[in-house]
N, C-alpha and C positions, 0 to 999 in steps of 0.2 A: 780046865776052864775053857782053853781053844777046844777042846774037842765038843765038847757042852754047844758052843756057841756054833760050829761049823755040824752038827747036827740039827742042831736046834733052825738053822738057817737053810738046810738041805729039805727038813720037814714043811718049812715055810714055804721056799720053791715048789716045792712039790704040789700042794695043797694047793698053794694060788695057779698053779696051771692045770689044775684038774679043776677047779672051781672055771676059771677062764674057757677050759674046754665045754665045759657045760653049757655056760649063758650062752658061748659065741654059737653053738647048736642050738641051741632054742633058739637066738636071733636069726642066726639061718635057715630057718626052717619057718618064720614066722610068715604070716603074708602080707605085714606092713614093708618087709621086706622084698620081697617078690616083686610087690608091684613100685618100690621103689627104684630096682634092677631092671625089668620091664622099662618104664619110664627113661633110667639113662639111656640105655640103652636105644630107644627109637629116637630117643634125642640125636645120637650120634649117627645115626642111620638117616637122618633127616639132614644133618649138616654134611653129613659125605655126599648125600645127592646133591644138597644146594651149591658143593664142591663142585662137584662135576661139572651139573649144570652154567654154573658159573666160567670154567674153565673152559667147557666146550665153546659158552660164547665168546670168549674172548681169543679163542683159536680162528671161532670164524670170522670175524673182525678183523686179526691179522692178517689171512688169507685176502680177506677185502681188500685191506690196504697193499699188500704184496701187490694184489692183479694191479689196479689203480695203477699203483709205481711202474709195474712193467709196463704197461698201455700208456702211460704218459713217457716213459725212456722210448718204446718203438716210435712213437711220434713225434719227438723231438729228433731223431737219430734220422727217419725219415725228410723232415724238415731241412734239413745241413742239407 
């Protein structure tokens, strides 16, 4: 009876990932697909630039405020 059932259950694996391997190629393969990969995709290529972009200004903003600090510490220091 175990051996019945641990074939009978080996058969079913089997079957459902050859069935699985099927659809998940055909959904791979499909171009509802494609263009949904496409899509993330520039998605994420658009938010790394807005990263960047972002990053970079706010590098040069710190630089700004850096000079600023120095230029008010030389003039205070001058001032004594």
């Amino acid at each position: 009876m175990l051996s019945k059932c641990l074939k009978s259950c080996k058969f079913i694996c089997f079957t459902c990932g050859a069935v699985t391997a099927i659809i998940g190629s055909r959904v791979l393969k499909s171009e509802k697909t494609r263009k949904a990969c496409v899509q993330g995709l520039a998605k994420g290529m658009k938010l790394k630039h807005d990263a960047q972009v972002t990053l970079q200004n706010m590098k040069e903003e710190a630089q700004d405020i850096f000079c600023d600090a120095m230029q008010e510490a030389d003039i205070e220091e001058d001032a004594e």
